[in-house]
C-alpha beads as a LAMMPS data file, in Angstrom:
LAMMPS data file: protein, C-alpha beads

153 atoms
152 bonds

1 atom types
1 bond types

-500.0 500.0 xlo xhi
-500.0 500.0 ylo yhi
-500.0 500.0 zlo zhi

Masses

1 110.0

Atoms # bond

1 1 1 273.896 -72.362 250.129
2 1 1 272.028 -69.548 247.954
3 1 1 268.963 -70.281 250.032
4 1 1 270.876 -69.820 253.406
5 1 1 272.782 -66.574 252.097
6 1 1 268.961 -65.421 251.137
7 1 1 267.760 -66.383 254.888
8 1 1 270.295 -64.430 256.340
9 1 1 270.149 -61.464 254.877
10 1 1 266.653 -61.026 254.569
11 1 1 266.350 -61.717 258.908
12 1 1 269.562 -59.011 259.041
13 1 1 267.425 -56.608 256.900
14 1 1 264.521 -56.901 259.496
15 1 1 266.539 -56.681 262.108
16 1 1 268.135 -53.510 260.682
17 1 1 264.641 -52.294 259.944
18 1 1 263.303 -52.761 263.549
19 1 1 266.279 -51.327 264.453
20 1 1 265.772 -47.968 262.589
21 1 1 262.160 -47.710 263.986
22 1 1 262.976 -48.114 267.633
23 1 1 265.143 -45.408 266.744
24 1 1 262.786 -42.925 265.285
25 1 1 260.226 -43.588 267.973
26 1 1 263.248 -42.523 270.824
27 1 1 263.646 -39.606 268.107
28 1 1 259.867 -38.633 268.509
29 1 1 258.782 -39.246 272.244
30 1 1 262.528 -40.090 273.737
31 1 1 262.953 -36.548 275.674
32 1 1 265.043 -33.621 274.680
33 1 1 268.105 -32.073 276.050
34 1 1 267.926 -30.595 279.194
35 1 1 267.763 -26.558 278.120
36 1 1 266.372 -26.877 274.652
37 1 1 262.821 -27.674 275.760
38 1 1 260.331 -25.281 275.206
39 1 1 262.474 -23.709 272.420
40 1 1 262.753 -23.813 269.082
41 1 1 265.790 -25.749 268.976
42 1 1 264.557 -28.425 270.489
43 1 1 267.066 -31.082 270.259
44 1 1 265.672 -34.799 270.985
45 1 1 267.994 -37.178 273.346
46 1 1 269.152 -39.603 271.063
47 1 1 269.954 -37.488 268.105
48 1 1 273.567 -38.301 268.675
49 1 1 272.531 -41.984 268.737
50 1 1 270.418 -41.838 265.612
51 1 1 273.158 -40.170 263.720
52 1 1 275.912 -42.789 264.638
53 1 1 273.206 -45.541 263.534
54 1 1 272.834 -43.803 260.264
55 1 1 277.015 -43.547 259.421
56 1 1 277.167 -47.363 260.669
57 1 1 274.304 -48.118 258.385
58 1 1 276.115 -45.697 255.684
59 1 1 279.428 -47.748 256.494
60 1 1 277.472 -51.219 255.981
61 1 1 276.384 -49.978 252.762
62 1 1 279.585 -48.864 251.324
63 1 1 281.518 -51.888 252.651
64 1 1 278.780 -54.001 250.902
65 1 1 278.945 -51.843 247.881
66 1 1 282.678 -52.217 247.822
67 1 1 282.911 -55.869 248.163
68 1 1 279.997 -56.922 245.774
69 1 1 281.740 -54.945 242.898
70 1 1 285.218 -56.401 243.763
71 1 1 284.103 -59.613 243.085
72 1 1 281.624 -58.923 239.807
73 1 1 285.175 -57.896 238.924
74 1 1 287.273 -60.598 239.571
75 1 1 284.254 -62.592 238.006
76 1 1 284.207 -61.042 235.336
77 1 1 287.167 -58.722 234.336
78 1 1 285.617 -57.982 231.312
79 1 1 283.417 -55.100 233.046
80 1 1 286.053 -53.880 234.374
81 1 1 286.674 -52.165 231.008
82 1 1 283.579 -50.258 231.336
83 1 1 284.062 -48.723 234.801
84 1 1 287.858 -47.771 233.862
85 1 1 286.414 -45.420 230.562
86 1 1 283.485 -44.094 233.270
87 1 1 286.770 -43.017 235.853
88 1 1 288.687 -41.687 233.071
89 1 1 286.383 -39.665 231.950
90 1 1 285.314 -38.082 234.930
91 1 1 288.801 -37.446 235.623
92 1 1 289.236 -35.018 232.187
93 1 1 285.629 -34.045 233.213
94 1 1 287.242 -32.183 236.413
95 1 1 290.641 -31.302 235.203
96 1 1 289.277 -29.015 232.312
97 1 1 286.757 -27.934 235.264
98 1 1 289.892 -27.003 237.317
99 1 1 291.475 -25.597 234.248
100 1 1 288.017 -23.304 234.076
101 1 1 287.762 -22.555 237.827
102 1 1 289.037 -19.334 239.309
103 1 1 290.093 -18.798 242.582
104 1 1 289.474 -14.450 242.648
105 1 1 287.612 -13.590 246.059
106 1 1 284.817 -11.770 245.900
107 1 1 284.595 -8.141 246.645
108 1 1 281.114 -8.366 248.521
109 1 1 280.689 -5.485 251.136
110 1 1 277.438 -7.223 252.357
111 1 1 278.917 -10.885 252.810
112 1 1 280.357 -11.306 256.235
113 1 1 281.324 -15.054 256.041
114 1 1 284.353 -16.772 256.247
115 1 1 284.463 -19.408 252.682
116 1 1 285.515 -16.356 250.862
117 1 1 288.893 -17.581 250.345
118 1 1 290.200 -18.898 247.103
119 1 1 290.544 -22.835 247.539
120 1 1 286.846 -22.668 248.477
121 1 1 285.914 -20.926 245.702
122 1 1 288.155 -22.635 243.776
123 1 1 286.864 -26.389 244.456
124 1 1 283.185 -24.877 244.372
125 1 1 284.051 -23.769 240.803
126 1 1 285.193 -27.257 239.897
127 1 1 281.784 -28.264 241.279
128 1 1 280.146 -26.016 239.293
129 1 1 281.428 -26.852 236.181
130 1 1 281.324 -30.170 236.689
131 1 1 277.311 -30.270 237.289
132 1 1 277.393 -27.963 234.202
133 1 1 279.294 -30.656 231.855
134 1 1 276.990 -33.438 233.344
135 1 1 273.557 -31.498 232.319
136 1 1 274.748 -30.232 229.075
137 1 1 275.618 -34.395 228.720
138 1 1 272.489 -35.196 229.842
139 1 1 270.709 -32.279 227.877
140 1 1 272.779 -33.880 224.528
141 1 1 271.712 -37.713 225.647
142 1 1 268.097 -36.990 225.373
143 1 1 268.275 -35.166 222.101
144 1 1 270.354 -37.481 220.255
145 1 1 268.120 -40.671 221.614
146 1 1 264.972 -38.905 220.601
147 1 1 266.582 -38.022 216.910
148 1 1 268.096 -41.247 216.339
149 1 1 264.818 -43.183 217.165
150 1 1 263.575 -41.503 213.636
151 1 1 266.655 -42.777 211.317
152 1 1 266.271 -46.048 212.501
153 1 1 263.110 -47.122 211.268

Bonds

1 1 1 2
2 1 2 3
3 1 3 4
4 1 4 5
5 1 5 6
6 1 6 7
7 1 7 8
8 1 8 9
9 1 9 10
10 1 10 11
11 1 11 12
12 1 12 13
13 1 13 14
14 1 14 15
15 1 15 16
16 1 16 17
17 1 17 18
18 1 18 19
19 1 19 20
20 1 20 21
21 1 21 22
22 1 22 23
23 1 23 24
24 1 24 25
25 1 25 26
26 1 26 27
27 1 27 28
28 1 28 29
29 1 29 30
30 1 30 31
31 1 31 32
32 1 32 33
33 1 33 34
34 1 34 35
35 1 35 36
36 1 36 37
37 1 37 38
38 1 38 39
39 1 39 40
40 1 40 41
41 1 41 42
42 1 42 43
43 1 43 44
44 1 44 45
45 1 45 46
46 1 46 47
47 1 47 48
48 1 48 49
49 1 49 50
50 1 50 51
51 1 51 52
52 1 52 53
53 1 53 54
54 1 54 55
55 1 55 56
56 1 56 57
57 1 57 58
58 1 58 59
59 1 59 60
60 1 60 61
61 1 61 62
62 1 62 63
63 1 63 64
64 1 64 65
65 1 65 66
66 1 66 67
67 1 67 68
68 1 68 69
69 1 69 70
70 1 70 71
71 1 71 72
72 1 72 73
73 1 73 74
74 1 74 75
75 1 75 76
76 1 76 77
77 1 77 78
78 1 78 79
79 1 79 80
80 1 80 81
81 1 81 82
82 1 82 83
83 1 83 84
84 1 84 85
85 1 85 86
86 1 86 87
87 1 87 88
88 1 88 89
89 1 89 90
90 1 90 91
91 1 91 92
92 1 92 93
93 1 93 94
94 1 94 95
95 1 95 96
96 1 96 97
97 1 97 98
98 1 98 99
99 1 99 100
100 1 100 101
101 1 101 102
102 1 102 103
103 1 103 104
104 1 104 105
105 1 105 106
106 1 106 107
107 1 107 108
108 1 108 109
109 1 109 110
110 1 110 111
111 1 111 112
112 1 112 113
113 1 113 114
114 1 114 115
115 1 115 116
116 1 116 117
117 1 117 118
118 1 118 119
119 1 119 120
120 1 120 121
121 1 121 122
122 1 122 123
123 1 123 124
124 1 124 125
125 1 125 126
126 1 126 127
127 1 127 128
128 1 128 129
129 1 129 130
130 1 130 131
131 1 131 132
132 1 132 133
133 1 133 134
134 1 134 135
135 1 135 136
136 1 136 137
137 1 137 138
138 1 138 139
139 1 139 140
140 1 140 141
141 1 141 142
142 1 142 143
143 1 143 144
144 1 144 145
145 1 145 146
146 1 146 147
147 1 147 148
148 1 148 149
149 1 149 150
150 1 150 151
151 1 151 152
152 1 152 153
């Protein structure tokens, strides 16, 4: 059965693989869009094509991705633990972000744009903060593995 599974997937892979190149050559020398040539927004024929491709190839991956760690769960529940800590503490990662995030919109006289609003800048705070907890976690990783290598000799 195992070797069967492996046979399939591996002639679905190629297949998936050929598919991607056909693709990228039509991307290449497949035409452009009738009124882009000659400028330089050139847009290439089956750019809509090659994008749809990539979210079905995005949507095979997630459904995979999905389903494999289903069943390592229901296989073995004892992981589960693990993954539950990781979700809970991303969750108090972004509520004290939100807690830290402010919402005031900028007084810019030079910015015409239109994401000066304050759930924008409110959710791009959360971001922010959130990348900033992450690295200063990362930051604290590295130093305590490199100091704790020398009290455990």
């Amino acid at each position: 059965m195992s070797e069967k599974i492996t046979r399939l997937t591996t002639i679905l892979l190629w297949v998936l693989m050929g598919l991607t190149v056909v693709f990228a050559i039509l991307f290449y020398v497949g035409g452009v869009v009738p009124g882009t040539e000659g400028t330089r927004y050139e847009e290439p024929k089956v750019t809509n094509s090659f994008i749809l491709f990539a979210y079905i190839l995005l949507g095979l991956s997630v459904l995979t991705l999905v389903f494999f760690a289903l069943r390592n769960y229901i296989l073995n529940p004892k992981s589960l633990r693990g993954v539950l800590i990781a979700l809970g503490v991303a969750a108090v990662l972004v509520a004290l972000a939100a807690l830290l995030a402010d919402d005031t919109v900028l007084d810019l006289p030079h910015y015409k744009g239109s994401d000066n609003v304050p759930r924008t800048l409110f959710w791009t705070d959360i971001g922010l903060y959130v990348a900033y907890f992450l690295l200063a976690g990362a930051f604290l990783t590295i130093i305590y593995s490199v100091i704790s290598k020398y009290f455990k000799k």
